[in-house]
N, C-alpha and C positions, 0 to 999 in steps of 0.2 A: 580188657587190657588198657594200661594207661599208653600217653603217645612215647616215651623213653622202652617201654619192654617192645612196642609194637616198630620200634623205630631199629630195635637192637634186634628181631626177628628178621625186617628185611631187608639187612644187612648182610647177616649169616646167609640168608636165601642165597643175595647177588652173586655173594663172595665163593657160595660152595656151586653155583652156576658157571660161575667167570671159569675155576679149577677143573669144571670139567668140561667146558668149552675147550678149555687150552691143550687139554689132554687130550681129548678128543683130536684135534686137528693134526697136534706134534705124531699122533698114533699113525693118522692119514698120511703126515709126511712122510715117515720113514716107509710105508706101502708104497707108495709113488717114487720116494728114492729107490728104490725095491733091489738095484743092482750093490749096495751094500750091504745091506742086510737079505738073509733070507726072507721070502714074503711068510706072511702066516698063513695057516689051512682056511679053506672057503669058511668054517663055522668062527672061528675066530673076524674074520673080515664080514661075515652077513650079522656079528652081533654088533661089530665097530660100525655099522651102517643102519643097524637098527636103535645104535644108541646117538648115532649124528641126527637121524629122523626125529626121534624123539625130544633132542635139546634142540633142533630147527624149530619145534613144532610149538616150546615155550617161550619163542621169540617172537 
């Protein structure tokens, strides 16, 4: 690959990285907010902690 495709791949990486970073935490938040919203079932929150694990672990 030339350095423009190779430059325009890790790009999309960062960008679809950053989106689930963000989402990822805003997820955490409202668990920790937890008195407004219902919290979610443990399998829901052990996947939201295996998917925080996972994007910690690309950083």
């Amino acid at each position: 690959m030339d350095n423009p495709s190779t430059l325009l791949v890790a790009i999309m990486f960062v960008t679809i990285l950053g989106i689930a970073i963000g989402n990822t935490l805003m997820t955490c938040a409202d668990i920790a907010g937890g008195l407004r919203r219902p919290v979610p079932e443990r399998l829901q929150i052990s996947w939201i902690l295996l998917m925080l694990f996972a994007l910690l672990s690309l950083l």
